[in-house]
N, C-alpha and C positions, 0 to 999 in steps of 0.2 A: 576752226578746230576740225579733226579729223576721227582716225578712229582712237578708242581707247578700251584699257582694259583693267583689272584688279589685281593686285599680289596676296598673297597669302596670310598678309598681316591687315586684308583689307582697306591698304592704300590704292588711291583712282590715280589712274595713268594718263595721261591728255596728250595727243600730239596735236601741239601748235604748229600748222605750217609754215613756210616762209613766205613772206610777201615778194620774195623775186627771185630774181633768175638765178642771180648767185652774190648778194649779199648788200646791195642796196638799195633803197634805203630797208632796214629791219626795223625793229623795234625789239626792246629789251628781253620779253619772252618769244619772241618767233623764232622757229626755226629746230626749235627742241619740243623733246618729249618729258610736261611738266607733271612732277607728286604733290596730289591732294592728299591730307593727309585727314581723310573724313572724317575721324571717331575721334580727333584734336577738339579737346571742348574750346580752347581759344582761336578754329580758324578762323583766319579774317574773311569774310563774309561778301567783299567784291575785292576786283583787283582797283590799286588806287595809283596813281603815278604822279611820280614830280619833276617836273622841267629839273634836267642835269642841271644846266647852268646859275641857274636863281634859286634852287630848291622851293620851288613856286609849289603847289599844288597844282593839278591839272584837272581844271573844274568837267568840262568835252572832252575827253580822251579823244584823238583822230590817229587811226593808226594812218593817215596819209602822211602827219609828220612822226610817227611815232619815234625812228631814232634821237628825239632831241628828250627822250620822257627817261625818266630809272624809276626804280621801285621804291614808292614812299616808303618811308622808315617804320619800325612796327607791323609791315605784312608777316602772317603765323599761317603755317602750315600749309604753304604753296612753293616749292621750291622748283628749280631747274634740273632733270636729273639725268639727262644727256642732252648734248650739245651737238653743234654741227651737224645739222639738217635740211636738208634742202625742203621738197614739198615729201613730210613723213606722212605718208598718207595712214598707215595700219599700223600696228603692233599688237602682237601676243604673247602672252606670261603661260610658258609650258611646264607640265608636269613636271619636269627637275627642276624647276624653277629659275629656267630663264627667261631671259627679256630678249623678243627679235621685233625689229622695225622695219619696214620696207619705206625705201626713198626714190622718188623719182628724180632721175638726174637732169640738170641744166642742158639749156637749149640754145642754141650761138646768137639767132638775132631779136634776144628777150630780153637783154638788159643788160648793164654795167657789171663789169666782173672784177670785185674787188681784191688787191693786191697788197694793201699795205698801209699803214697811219698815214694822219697825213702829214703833208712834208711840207709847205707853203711858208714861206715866211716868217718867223715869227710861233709857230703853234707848235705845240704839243697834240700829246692823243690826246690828253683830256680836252681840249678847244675844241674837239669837232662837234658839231650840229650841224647837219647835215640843212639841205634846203635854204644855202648861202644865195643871198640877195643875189651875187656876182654869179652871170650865164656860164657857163663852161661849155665850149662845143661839141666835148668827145660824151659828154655826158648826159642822156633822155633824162632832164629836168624840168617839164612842162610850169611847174605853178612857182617857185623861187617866192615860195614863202619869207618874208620878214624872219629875224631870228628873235628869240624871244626877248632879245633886250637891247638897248637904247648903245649905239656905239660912242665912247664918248668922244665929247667936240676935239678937233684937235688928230683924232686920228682915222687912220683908214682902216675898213672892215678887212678881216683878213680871209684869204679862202686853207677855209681847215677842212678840206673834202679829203676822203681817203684818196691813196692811190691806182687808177684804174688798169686794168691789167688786159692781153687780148682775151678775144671772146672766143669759145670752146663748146662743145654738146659734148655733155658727156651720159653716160647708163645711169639706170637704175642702178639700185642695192640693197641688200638685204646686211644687217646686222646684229649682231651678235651682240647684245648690248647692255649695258654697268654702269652702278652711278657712277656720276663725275667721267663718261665716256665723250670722247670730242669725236666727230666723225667729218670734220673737215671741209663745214660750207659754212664759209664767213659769217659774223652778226658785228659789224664795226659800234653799232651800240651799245650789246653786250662787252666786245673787247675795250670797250673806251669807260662802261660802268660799273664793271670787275676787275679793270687790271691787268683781264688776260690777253696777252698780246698773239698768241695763236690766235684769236678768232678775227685778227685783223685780213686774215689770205686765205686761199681759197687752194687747199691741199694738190691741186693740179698746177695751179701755178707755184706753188712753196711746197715742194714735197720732202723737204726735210722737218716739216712741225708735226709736231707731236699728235698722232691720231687715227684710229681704227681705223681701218677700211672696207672692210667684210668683203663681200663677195658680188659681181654681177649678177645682175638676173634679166630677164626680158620688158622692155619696157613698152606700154606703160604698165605698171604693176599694182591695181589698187585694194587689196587683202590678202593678207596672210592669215593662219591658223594652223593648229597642229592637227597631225590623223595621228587618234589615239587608240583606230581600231587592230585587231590581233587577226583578222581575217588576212588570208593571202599569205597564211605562213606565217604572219605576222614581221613581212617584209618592210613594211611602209608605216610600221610600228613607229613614234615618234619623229619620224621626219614632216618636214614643213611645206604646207601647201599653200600655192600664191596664187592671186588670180589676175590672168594679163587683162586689166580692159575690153570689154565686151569682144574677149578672143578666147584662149585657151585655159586647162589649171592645168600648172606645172607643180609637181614633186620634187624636192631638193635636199638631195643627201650631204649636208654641212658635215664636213670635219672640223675634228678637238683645234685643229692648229689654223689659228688665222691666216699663214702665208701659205695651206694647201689649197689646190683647187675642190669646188663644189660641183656634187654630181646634178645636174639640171636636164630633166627630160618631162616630157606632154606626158599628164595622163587623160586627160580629154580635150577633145575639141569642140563637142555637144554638148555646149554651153546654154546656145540659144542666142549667141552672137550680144548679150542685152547684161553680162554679166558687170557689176562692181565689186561687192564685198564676197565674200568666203566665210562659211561658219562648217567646222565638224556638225553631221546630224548624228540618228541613234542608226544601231547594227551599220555600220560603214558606210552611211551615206555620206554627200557631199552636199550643202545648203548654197548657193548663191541667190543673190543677191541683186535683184535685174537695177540695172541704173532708169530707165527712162517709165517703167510704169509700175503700178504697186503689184509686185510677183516675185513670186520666191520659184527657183527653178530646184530638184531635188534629184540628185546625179545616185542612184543606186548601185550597187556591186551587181555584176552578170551571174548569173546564180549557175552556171557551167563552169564558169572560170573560178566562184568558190568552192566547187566540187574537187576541181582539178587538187586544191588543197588539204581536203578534208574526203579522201580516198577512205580511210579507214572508217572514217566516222559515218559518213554518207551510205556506207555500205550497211554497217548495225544499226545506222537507224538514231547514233547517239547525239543528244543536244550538245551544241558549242555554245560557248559564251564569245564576242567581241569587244563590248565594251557598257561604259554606264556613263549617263548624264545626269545629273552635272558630274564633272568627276573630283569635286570638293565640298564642303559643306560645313557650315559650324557643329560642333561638338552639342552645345548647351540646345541645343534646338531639335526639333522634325525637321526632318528632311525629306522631302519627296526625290523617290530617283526611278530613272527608267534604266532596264539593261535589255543593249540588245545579242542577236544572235540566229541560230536557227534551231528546228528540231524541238521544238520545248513545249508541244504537244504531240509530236510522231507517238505513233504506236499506242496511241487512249493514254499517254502521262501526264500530268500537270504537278506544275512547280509548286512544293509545298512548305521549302526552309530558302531562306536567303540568309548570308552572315556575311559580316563584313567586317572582318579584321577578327572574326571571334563575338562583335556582335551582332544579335539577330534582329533582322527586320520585317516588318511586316510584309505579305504580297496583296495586295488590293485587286491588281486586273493583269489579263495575261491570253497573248495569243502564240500563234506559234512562230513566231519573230521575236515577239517582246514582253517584258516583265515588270509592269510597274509593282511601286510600292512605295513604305514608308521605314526611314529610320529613327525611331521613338527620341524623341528628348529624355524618357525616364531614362534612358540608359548612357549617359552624359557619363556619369565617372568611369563605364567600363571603354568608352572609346580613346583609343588611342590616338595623342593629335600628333600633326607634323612630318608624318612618313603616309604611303602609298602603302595603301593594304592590299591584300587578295582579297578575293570574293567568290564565295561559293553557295550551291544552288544545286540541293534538294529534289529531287522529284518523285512522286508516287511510285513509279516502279525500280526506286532507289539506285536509280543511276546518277548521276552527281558530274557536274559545270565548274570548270575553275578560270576566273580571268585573276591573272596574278598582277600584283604592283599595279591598281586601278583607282582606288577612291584615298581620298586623304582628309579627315575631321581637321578643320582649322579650331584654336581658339582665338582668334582676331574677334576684335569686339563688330557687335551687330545692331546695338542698340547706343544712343546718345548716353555717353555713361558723364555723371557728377564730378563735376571739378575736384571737389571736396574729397578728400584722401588718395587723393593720385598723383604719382610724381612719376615725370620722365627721367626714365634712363634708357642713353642709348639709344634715342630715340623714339623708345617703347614705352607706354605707359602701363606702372604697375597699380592696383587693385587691392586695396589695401578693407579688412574684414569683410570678405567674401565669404570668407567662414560662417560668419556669425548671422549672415544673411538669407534671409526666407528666400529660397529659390522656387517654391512652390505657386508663388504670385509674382505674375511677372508682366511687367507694360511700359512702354517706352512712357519715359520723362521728358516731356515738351517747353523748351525757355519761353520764357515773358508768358504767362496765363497765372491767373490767379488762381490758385488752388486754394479750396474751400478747407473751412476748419476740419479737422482731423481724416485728413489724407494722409495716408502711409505712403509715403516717399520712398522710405525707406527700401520697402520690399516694391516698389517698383524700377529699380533698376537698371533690370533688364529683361530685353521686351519680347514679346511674342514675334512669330517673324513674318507677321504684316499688324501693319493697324485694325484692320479687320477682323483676324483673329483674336486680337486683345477686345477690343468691343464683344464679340459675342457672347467671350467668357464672362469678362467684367455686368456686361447687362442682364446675365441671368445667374450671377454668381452672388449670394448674400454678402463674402467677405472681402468683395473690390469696394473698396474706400477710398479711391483716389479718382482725378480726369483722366483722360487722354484726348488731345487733338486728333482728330482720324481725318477731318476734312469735310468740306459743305458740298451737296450734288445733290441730284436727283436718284443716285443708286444706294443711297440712304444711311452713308457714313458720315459723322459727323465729328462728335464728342461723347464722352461718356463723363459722369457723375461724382460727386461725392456721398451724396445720400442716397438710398434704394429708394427709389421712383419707376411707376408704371413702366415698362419698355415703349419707345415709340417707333411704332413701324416705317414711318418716313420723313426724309430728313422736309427740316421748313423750307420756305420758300428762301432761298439769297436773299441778305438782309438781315433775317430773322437768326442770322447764327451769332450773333455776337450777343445777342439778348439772353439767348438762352447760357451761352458759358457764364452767363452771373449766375442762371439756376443751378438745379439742381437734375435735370432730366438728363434721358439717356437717350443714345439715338445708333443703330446700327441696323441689322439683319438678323437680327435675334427676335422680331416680332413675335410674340406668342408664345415665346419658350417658355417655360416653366422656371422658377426659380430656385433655385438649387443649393444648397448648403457645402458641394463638396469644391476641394480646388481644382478639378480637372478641366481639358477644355471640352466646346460643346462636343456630340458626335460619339458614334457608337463604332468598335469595329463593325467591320463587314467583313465576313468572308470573300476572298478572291472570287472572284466571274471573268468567265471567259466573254474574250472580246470577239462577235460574229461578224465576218465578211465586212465591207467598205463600210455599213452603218457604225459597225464596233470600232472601227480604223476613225473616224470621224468624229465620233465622240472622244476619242481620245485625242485627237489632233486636230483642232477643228480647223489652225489655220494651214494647215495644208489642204483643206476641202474647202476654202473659201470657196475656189476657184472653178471646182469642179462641175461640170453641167449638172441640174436638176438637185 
């Protein structure tokens, strides 16, 4: 498995890579980018496979044989949802809501390049199982595995190997990508356990099947990400950043039309030679990702060259806004968010309103870069979900910040929600007497644990947004009546209660936690608090503080000072 990411509906995204060079052997999920569909209360809970041929169960999964396996019957909420992938190494889900993956292209003396069903004797496409007894010379078959079942007397095994085609290097790609998208590197298991007979060829050798192409890019290519910042003119505004293998990041202006060319040019080469992944950071930086040791390398903007953009403003003295992390968040919840920028104490001002979409949010801490805060849960029914709001920002000497089209409230569920009153449609599961339900207490609902007599289920629904948080409230709150699972450690999360019992400042020793879920004790980071009658969580505002020089830069980011001497 490779990289992955979330949609908006808070489905997980997984790219399976391919096990070869250009399509055999596969196995039934290689080679695509697969949907988890996390907040499915009936996902199946591991992947299971059955020998094609016998519908066997397959007690050892080996992906060494894996094309001879398909998907036992009864798997929920794991599906396939692009196809045709060679090694996907990355993908990202952008602000408009697409899907791009990056693939590295096949390499000429790596392996069998598959062309076609097979054609032997006697077979069909459903016969094939690959890792036939019988040697084939054109084909790197080291171990000729046994087939999974008994030939009978009387006849000769047949060879049902696909057809092998010549061998080719081909580029990277980047794509543009939708369910049910084929992007044209073979899975002859998949085409022999669906039906689909495109995925029997390998789009360079059959360039008449059916299937995207997207666009070259520089190979080898292993992360992508979007730049969501407005800096630079706001030139580089939503186009996509790739990172070549411990070499350069490249910028890529994709056009609407798949058969146009894409504009691809260096935006750095000072990398540090050591890069893999790619992440957008805050105010326009660039995060990589070193492959060989634990370090994060952080590519900032030249602060002449954002002048060059911001003439006007640079001259008054006025703050600009770039952008905010995260740039999505559930409705029903807090939300912490950072926005960056410059100028957002020039001239003795500090930031005093932040609103997002209309509503307003807390500022906690802030220097002259950056603006943390909070977007309150109580203001849940005034947030707007599903579009990309503006965002605007306040300051003492009433000069005022706008980043437009930046944050977006999801309602995608966040917590394990009850079987019980929900029906899919559409794929989507509806929520049925939400109305009628106490949103005021709120705590994930954990399967298999016995909840004590008169736990409110009910009003725990839906949960705080960590286990953590629900502990501290629940342990010092009089009217939490129910458990939660939080987890056994030494940093003193555990479980919480059904009856009010003393708070316990440390969790027991391993062992001792299953004893205590038959009690009744409580166990988090809430040591000593006070017990409380009201529903809110622990924690008092704080007025905004300014953040001082590298100490205030570090307490706020500590891990980017991991690293730093002293």
């Amino acid at each position: 498995m490779n990289g992955m990411h979330f949609d908006n509906e808070g489905n997980l995204y997984v790219n399976a890579g391919s096990q070869t060079n250009a399509g055999w052997p596969e196995s039934h999920l290689t080679g695509g980018l697969l949907k988890i569909e996390v907040h499915n209360p009936n996902l199946s809970r591991k992947i299971e496979y059955v020998y094609h041929k016998t519908r066997e169960p397959v007690e050892n999964p080996n992906q060494v044989e894996g094309d001879r396996y398909d998907l036992a019957d009864g798997m929920t909420g794991i599906s396939i949802w692009a196809t045709g992938l060679r090694n996907n190494y990355d993908s990202t889900y952008s602000t408009k809501g697409e899907t791009y993956i990056i693939m590295n292209g096949p390499n000429q003396p790596l392996g069998p390049f598959v062309n076609g069903e097979p054609r032997g004797t006697g077979c069909t496409a459903a016969d094939f199982d690959t890792w036939d007894e019988i040697p084939q010379y054109n084909v790197r078959n080291p171990l000729y595995l046994p087939k999974p079942y008994t030939v009978p007397n009387g006849e000769q095994p047949k060879e049902c190997q696909p057809v092998i085609g010549p061998a080719f290097s081909g580029p990277d790609r980047i794509f543009r990508s939708f369910e049910g998208a084929h992007h044209g590197h073979p899975n002859p298991a998949r085409a022999r356990n669906a039906g689909d007979e495109k995925q029997w060829y390998h789009h360079v050798l059959r360039p008449d099947i059916e299937y995207t192409p997207g666009w070259e890019i520089p190979s080898s290519t292993t992360g992508v990400t979007e730049y969501r910042g407005t800096c630079f003119g706001g030139k580089l505004r939503d186009d996509i950043l790739v990172s070549r293998w411990r070499d350069a990041v490249y910028f890529l202006d994709l056009p609407d039309n798949e058969n146009a060319d894409e504009t691809v040019e260096v935006l750095t080469s000072d990398t540090g030679g050591q890069n893999l992944d790619i992440m957008y950071g805050p105010a326009c930086s660039i995060v990589l990702i070193s492959f060989l040791k634990d370090e994060l390398t952080i590519i900032t903007p030249d602060e002449a060259s954002l002048d060059k953009f911001e003439a006007d403003e640079a001259a008054m003295g006025d703050p600009v806004l770039y952008d905010i992390l995260p740039w999505r968040g559930p409705a029903r919840y807090d939300v912490p968010f950072t926005l960056g920028g410059r100028r957002f104490t020039s001239n003795g001002r500090e930031p005093v309103r932040v609103s997002v979409g209309g509503v307003e949010a807390e500022v906690a801490a802030y220097d002259d870069t950056r603006i943390e805060g909070v977007m309150g849960e109580g203001q849940k029914n005034d947030k707007p979900a599903g579009k990309l709001l503006d965002i605007r920002v306040i300051f003492s000497d009433h000069s005022q910040a706008l980043l437009p089209a930046a944050f977006m409230f999801l309602e995608a569920p966040t917590g394990r929600q009850k079987e019980e009153g929900r029906q899919k449609k559409d794929g989507k599961y509806d929520e049925k007497g939400d109305e009628d339900r106490d949103e005021t207490v709120r705590c994930f609902i954990e399967e298999n644990l016995d909840y004590a007599p008169g736990a409110d289920l009910e009003v725990a629904t839906h949960g705080y947004p960590s286990y953590l948080d629900c502990a501290d409230w629940c342990a010092a709150t009089e009217e939490c009546n129910y458990w939660v699972h939080v987890g056994l450690g030494d940093d003193g999360m555990c479980f919480l209660k059904s009856d009010r019992e003393p708070v316990v400042g440390k969790a027991p020793k391993a062992g001792d936690g299953w004893k205590i879920m038959a009690g009744n004790k409580s166990c988090g980071h809430a040591a000593g608090a006070d017990v409380n009658s009201g529903k809110k969580p622990l924690g008092k505002s704080k007025r905004p503080r300014p953040l001082q020089g590298l100490q205030g830069f570090c307490k706020s980011w500590p891990i980017l000072c991991a690293k730093l001497p002293g």
